[in-house]
PQR file of N, CA, C, O and H, with PARSE charges and radii, in Angstrom:
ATOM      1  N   UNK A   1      20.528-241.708 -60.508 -0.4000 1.5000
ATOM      2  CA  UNK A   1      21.919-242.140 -60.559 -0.0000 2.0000
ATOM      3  C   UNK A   1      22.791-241.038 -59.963  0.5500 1.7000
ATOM      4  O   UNK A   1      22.697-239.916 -60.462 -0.5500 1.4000
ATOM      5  N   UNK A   2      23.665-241.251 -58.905 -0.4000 1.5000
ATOM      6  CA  UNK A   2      24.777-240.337 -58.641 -0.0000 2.0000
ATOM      7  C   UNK A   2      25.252-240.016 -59.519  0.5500 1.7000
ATOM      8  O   UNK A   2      25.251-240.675 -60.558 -0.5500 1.4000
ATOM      9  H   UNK A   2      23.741-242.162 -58.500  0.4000 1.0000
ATOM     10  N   UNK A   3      25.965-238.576 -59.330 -0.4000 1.5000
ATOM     11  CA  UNK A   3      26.735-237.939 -60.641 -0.0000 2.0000
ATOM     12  C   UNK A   3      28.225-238.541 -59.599  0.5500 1.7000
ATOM     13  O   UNK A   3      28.204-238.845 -58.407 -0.5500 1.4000
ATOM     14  H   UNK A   3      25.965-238.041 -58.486  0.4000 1.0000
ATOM     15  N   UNK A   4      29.621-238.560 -60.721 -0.4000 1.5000
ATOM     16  CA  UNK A   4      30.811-238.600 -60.471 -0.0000 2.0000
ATOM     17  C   UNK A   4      31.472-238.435 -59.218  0.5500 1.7000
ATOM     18  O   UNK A   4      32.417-239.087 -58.773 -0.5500 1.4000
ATOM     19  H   UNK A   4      29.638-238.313 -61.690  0.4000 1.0000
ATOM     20  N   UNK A   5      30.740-237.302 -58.609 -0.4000 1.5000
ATOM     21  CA  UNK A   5      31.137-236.263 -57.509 -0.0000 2.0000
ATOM     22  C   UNK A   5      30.416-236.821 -56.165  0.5500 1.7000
ATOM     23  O   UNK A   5      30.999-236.678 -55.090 -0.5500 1.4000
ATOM     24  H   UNK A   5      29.972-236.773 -58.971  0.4000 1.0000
ATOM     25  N   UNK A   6      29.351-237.357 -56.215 -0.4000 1.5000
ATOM     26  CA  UNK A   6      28.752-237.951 -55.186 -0.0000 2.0000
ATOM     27  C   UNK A   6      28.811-239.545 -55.136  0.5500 1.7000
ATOM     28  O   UNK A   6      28.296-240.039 -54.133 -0.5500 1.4000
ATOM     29  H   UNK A   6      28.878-237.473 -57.088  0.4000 1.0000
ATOM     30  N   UNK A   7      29.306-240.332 -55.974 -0.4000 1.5000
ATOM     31  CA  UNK A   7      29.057-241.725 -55.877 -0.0000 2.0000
ATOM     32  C   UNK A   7      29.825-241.762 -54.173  0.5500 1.7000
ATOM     33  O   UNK A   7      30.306-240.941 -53.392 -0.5500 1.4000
ATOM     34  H   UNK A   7      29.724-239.931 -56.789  0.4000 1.0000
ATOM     35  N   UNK A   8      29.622-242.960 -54.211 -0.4000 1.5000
ATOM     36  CA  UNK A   8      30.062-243.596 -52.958 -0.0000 2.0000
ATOM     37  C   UNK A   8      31.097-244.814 -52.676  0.5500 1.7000
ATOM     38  O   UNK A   8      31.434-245.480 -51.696 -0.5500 1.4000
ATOM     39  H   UNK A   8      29.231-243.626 -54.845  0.4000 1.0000
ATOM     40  N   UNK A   9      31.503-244.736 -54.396 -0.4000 1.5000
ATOM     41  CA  UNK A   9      32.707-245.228 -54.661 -0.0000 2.0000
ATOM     42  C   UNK A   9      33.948-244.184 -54.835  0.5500 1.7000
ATOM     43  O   UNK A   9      34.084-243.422 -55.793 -0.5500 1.4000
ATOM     44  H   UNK A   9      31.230-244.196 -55.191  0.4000 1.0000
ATOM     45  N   UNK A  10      34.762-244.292 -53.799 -0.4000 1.5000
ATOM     46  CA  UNK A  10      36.267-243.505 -54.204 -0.0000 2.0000
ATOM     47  C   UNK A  10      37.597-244.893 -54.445  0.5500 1.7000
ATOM     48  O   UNK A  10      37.725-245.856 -53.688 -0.5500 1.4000
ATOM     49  H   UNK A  10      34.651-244.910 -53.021  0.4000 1.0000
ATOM     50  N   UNK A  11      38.309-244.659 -55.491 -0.4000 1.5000
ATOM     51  CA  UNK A  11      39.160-244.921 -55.703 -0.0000 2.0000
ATOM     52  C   UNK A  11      40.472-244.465 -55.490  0.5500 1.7000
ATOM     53  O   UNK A  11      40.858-243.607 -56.284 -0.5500 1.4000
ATOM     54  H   UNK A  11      38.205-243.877 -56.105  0.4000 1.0000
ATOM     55  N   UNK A  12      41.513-244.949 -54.322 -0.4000 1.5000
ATOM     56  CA  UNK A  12      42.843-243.986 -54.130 -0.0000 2.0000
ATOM     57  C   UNK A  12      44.075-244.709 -54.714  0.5500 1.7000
ATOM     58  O   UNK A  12      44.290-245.889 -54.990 -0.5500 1.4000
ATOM     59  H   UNK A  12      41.199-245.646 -53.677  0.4000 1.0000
ATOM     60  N   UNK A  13      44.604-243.892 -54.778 -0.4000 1.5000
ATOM     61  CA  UNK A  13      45.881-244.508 -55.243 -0.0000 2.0000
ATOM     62  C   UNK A  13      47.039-245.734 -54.106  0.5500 1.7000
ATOM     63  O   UNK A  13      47.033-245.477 -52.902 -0.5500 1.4000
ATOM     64  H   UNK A  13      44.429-242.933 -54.554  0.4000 1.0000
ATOM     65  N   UNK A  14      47.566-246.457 -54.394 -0.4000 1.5000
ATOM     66  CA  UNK A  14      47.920-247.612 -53.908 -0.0000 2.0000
ATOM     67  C   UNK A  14      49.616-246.939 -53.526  0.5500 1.7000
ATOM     68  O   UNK A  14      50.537-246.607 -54.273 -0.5500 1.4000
ATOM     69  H   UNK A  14      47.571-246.666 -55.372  0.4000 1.0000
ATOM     70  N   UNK A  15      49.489-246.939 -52.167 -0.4000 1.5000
ATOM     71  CA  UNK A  15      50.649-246.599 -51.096 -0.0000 2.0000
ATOM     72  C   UNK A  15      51.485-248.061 -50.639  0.5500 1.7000
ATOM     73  O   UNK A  15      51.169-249.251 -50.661 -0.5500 1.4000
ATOM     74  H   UNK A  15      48.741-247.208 -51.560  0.4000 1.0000
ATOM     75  N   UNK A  16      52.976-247.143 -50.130 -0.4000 1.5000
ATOM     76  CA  UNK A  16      53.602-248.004 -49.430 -0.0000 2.0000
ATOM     77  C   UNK A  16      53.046-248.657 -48.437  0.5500 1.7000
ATOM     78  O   UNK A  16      53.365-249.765 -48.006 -0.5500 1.4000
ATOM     79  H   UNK A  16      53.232-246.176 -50.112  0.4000 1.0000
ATOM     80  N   UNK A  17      52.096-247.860 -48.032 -0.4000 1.5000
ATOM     81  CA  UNK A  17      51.067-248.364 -46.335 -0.0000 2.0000
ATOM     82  C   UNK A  17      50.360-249.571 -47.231  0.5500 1.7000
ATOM     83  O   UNK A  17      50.675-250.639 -46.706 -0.5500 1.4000
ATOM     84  H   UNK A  17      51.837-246.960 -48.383  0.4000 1.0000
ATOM     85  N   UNK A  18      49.832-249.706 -47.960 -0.4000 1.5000
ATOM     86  CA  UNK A  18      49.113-250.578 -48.353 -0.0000 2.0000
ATOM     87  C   UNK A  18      49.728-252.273 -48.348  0.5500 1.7000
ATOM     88  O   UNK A  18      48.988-253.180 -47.966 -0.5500 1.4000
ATOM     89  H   UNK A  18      49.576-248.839 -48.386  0.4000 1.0000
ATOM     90  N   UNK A  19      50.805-252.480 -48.702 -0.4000 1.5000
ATOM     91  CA  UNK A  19      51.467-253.876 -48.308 -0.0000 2.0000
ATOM     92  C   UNK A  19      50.765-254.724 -47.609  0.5500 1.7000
ATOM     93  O   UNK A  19      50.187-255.705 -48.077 -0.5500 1.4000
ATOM     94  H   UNK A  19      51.406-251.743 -49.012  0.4000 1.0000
ATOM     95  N   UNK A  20      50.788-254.289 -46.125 -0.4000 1.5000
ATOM     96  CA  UNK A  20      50.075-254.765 -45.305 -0.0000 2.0000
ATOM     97  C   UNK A  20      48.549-255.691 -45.654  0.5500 1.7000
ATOM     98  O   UNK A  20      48.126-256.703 -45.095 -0.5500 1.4000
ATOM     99  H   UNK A  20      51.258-253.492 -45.744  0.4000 1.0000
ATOM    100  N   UNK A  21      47.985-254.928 -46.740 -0.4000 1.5000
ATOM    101  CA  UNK A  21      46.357-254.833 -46.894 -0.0000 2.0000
ATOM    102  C   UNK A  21      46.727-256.181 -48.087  0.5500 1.7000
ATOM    103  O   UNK A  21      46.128-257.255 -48.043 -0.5500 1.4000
ATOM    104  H   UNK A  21      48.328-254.106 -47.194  0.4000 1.0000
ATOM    105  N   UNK A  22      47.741-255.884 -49.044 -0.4000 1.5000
ATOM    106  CA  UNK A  22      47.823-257.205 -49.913 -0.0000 2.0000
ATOM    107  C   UNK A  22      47.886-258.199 -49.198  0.5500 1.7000
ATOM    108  O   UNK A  22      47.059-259.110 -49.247 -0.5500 1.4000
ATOM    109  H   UNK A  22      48.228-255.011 -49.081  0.4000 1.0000
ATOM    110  N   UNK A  23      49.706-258.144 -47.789 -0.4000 1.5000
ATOM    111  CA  UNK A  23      49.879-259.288 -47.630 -0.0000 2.0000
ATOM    112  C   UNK A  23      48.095-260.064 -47.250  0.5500 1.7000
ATOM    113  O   UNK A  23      47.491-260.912 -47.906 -0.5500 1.4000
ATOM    114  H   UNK A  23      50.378-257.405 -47.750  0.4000 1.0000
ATOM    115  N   UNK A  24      47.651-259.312 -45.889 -0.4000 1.5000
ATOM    116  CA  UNK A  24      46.131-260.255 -45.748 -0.0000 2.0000
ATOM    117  C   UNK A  24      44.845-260.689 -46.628  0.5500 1.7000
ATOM    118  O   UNK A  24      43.987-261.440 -46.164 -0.5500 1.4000
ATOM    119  H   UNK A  24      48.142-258.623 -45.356  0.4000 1.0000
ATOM    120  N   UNK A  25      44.778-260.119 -48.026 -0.4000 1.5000
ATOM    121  CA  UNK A  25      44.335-261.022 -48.781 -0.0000 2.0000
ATOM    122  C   UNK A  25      45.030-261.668 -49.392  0.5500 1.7000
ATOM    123  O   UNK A  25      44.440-262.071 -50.394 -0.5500 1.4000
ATOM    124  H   UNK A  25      45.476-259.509 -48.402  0.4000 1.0000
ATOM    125  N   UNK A  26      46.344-262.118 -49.313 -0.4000 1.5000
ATOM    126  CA  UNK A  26      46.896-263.365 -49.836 -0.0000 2.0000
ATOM    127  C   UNK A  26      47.075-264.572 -49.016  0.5500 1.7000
ATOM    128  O   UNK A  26      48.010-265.366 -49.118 -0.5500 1.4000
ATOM    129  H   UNK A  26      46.824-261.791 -48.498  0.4000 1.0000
ATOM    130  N   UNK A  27      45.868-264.649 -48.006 -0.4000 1.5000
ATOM    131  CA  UNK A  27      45.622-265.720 -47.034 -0.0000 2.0000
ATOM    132  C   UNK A  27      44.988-267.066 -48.436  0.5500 1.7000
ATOM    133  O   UNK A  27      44.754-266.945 -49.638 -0.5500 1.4000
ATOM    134  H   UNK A  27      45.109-264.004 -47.922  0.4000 1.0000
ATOM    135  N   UNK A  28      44.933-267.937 -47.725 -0.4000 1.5000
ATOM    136  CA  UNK A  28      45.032-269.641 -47.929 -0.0000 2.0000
ATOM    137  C   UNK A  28      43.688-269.463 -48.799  0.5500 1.7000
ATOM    138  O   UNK A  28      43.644-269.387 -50.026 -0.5500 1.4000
ATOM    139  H   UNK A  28      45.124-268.035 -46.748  0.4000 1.0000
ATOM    140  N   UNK A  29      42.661-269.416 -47.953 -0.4000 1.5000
ATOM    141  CA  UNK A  29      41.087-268.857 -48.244 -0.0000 2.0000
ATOM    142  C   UNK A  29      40.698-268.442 -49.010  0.5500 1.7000
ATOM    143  O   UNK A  29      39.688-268.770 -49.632 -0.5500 1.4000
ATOM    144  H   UNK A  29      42.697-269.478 -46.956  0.4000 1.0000
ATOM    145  N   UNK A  30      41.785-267.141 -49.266 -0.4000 1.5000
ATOM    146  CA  UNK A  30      41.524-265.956 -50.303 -0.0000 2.0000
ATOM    147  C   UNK A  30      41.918-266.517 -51.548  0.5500 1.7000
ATOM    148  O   UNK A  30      41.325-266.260 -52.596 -0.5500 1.4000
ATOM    149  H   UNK A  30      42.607-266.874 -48.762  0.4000 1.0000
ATOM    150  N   UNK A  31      43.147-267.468 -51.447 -0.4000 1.5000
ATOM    151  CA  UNK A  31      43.500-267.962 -52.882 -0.0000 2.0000
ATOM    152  C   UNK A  31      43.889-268.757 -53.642  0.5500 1.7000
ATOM    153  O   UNK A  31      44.751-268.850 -54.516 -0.5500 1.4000
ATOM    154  H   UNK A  31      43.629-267.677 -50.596  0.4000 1.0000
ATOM    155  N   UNK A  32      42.369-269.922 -52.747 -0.4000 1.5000
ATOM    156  CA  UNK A  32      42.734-271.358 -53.811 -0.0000 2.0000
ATOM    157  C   UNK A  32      42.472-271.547 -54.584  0.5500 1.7000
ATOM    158  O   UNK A  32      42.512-272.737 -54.898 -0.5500 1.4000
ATOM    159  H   UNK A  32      41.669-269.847 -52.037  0.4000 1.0000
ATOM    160  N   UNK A  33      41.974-270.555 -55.574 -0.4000 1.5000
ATOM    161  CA  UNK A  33      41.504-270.871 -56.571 -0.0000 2.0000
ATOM    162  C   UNK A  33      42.210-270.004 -57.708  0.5500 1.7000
ATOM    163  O   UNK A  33      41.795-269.694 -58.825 -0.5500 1.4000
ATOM    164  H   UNK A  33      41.942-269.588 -55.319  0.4000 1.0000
ATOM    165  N   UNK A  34      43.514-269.689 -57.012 -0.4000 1.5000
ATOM    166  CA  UNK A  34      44.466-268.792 -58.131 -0.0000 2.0000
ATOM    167  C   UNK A  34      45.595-269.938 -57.958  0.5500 1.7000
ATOM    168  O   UNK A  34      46.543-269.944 -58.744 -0.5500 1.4000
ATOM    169  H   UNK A  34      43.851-269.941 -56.105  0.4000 1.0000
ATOM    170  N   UNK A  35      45.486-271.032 -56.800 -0.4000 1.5000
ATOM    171  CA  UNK A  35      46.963-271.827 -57.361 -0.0000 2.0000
ATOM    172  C   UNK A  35      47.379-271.735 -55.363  0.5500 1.7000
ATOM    173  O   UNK A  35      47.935-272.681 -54.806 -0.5500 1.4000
ATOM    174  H   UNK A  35      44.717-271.026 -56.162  0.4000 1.0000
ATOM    175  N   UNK A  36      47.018-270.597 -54.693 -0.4000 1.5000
ATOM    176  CA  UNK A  36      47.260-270.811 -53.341 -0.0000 2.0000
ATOM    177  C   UNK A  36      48.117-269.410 -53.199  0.5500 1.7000
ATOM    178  O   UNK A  36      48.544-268.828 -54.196 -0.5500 1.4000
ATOM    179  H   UNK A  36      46.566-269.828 -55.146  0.4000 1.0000
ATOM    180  N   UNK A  37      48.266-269.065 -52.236 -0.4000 1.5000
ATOM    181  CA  UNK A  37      49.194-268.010 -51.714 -0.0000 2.0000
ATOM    182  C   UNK A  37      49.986-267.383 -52.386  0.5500 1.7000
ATOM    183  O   UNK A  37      49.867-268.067 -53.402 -0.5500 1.4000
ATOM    184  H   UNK A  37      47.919-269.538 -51.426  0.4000 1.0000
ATOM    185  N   UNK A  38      50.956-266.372 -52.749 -0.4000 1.5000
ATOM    186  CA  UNK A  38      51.974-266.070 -52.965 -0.0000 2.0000
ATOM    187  C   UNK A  38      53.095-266.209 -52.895  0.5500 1.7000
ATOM    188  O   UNK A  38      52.940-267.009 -51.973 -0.5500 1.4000
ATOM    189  H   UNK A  38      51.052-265.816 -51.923  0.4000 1.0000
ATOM    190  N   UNK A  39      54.326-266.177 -53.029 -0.4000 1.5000
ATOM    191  CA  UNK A  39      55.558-266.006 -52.056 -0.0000 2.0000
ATOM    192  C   UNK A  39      55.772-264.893 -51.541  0.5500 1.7000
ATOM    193  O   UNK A  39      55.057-264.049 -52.080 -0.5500 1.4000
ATOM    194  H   UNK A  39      54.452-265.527 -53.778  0.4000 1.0000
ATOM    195  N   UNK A  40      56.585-264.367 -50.545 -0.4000 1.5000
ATOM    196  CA  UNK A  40      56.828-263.269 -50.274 -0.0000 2.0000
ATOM    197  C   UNK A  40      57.342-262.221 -51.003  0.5500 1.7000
ATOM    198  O   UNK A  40      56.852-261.093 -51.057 -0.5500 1.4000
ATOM    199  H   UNK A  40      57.166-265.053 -50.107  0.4000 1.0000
ATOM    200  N   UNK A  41      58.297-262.591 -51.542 -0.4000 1.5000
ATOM    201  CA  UNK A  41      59.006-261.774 -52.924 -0.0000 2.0000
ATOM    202  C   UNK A  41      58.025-261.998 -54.117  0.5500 1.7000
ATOM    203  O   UNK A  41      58.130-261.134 -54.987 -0.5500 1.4000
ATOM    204  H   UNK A  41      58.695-263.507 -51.498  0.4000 1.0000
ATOM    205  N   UNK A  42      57.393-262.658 -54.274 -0.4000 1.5000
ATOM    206  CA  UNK A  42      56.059-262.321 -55.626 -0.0000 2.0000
ATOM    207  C   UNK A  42      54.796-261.376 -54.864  0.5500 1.7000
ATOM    208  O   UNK A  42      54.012-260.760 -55.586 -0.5500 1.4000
ATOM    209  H   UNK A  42      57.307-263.360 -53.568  0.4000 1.0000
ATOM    210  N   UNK A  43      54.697-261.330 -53.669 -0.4000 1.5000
ATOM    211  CA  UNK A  43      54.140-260.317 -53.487 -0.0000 2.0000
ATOM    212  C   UNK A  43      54.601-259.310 -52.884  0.5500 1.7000
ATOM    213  O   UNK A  43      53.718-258.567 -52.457 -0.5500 1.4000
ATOM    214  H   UNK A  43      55.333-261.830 -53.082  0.4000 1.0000
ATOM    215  N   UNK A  44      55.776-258.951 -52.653 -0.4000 1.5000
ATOM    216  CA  UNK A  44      56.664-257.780 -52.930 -0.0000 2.0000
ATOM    217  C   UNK A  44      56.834-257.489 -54.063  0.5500 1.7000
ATOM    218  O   UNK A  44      57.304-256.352 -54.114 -0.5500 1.4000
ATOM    219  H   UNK A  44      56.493-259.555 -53.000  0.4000 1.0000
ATOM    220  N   UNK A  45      56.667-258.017 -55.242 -0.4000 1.5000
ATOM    221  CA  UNK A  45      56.504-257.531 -56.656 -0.0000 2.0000
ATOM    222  C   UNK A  45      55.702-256.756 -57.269  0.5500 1.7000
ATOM    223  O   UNK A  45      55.755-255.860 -58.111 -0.5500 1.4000
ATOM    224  H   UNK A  45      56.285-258.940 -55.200  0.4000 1.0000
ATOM    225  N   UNK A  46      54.598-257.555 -56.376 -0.4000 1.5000
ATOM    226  CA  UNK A  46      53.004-257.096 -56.788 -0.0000 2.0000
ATOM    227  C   UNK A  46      52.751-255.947 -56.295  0.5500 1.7000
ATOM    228  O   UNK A  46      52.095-255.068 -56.855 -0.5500 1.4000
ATOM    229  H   UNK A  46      54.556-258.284 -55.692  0.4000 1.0000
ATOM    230  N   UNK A  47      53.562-255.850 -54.567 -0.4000 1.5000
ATOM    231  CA  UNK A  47      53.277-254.781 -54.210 -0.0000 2.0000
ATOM    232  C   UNK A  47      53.890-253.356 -55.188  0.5500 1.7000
ATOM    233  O   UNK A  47      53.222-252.331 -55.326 -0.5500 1.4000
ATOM    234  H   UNK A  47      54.095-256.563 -54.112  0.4000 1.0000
ATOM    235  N   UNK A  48      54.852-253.499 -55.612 -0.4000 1.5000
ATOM    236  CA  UNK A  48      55.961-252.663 -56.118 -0.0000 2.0000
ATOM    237  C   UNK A  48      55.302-251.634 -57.274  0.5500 1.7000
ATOM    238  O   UNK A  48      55.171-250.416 -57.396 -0.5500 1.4000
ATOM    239  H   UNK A  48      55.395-254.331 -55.499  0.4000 1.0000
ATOM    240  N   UNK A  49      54.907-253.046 -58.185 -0.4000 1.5000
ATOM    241  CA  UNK A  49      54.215-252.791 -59.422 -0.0000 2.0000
ATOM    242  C   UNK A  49      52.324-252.066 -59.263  0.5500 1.7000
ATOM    243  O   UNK A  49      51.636-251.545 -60.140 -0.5500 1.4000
ATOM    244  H   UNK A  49      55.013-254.035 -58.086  0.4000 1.0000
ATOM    245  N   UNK A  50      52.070-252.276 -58.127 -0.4000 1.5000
ATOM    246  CA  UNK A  50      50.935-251.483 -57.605 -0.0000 2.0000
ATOM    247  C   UNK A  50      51.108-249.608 -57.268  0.5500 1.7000
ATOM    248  O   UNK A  50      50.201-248.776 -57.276 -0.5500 1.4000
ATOM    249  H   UNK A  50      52.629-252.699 -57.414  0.4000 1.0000
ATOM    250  N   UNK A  51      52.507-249.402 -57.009 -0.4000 1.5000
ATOM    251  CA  UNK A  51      52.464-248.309 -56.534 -0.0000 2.0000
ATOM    252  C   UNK A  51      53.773-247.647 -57.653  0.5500 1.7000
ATOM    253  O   UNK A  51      54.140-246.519 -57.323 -0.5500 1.4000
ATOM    254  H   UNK A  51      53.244-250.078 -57.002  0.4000 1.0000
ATOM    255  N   UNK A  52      54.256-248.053 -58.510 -0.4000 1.5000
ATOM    256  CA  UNK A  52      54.984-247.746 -59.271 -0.0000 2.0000
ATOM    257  C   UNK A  52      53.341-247.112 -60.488  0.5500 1.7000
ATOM    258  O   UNK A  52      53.157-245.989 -60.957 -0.5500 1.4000
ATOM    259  H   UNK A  52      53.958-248.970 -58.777  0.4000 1.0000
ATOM    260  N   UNK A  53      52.547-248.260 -60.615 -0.4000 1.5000
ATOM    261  CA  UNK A  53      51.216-247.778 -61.342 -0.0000 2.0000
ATOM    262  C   UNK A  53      50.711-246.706 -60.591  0.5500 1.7000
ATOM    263  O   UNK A  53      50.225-245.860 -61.343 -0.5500 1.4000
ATOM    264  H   UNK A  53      52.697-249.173 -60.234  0.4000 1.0000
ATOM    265  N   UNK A  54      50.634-246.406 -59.399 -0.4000 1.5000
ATOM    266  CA  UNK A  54      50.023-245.286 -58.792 -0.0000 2.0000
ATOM    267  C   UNK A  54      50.487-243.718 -59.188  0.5500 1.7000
ATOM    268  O   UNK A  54      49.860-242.671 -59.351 -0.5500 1.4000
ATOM    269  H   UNK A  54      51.029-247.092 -58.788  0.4000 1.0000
ATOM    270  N   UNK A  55      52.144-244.155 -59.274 -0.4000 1.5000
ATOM    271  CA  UNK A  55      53.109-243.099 -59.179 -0.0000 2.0000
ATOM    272  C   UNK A  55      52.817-242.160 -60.232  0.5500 1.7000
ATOM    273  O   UNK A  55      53.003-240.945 -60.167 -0.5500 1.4000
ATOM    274  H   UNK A  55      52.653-245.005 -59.142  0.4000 1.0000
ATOM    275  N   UNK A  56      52.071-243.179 -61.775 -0.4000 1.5000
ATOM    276  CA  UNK A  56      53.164-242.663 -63.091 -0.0000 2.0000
ATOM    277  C   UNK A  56      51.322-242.099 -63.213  0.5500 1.7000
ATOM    278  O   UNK A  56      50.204-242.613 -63.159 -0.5500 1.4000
ATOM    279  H   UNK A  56      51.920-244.166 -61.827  0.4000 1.0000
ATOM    280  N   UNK A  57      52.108-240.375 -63.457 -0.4000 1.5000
ATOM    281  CA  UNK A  57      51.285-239.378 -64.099 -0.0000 2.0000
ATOM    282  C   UNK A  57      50.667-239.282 -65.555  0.5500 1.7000
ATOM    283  O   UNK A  57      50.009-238.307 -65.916 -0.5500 1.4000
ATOM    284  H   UNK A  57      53.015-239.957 -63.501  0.4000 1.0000
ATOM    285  N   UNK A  58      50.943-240.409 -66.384 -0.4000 1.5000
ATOM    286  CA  UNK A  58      50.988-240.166 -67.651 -0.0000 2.0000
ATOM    287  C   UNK A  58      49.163-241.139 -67.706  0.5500 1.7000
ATOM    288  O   UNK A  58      48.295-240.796 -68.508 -0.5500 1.4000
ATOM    289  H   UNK A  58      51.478-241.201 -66.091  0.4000 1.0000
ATOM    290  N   UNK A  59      48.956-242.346 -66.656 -0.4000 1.5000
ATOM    291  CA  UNK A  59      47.536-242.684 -66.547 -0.0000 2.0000
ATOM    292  C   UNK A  59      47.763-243.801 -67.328  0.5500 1.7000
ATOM    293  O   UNK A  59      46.772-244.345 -67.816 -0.5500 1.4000
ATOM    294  H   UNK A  59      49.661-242.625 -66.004  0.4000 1.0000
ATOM    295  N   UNK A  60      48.813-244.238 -67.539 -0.4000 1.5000
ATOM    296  CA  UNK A  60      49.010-245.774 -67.641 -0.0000 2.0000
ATOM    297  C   UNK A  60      48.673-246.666 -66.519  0.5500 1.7000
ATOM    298  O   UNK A  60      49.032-246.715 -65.343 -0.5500 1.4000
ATOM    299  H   UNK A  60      49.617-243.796 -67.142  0.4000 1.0000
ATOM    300  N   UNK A  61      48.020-247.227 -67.114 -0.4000 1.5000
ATOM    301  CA  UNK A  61      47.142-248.233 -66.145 -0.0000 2.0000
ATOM    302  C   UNK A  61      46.210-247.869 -65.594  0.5500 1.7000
ATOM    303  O   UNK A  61      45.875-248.550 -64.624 -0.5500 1.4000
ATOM    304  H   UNK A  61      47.728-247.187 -68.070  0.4000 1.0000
ATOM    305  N   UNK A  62      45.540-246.901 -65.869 -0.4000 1.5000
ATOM    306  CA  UNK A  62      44.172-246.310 -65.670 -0.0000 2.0000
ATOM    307  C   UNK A  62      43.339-246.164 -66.805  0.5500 1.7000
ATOM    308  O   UNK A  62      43.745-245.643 -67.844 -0.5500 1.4000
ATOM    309  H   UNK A  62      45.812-246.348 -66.656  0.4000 1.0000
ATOM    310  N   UNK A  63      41.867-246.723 -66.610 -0.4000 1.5000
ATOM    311  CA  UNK A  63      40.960-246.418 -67.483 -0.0000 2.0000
ATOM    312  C   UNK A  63      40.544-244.755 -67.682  0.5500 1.7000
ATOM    313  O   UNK A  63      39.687-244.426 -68.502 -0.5500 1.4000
ATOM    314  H   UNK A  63      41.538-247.146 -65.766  0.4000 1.0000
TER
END
């Protein structure tokens, strides 16, 4: 088993750059089975609340 330091999973924190990466999995494809797409402003929300969780040092919202 990899130790911590070598897995080959990294996890980063969720940037303004990232938007982009939501809007294209909130394609048609990606989400009929949540109800369908987003709106734009619900996923400007999502985005918001993704990087507002990134921001906060205290590890809320982290396991």
């Amino acid at each position: 088993m990899d130790s911590p330091t070598n897995s080959p999973v990294r996890l980063e924190p969720w940037s303004e750059q990232d938007f982009e990466l939501l809007r294209a999995m909130n394609a048609p494809e990606s989400t009929e089975h949540l109800g369908g797409p987003e709106t734009e402003e619900a996923l400007a929300g999502r985005h918001r609340r993704y990087v507002d969780l990134s921001a906060d040092t205290t590890g809320r919202g982290r396991p």
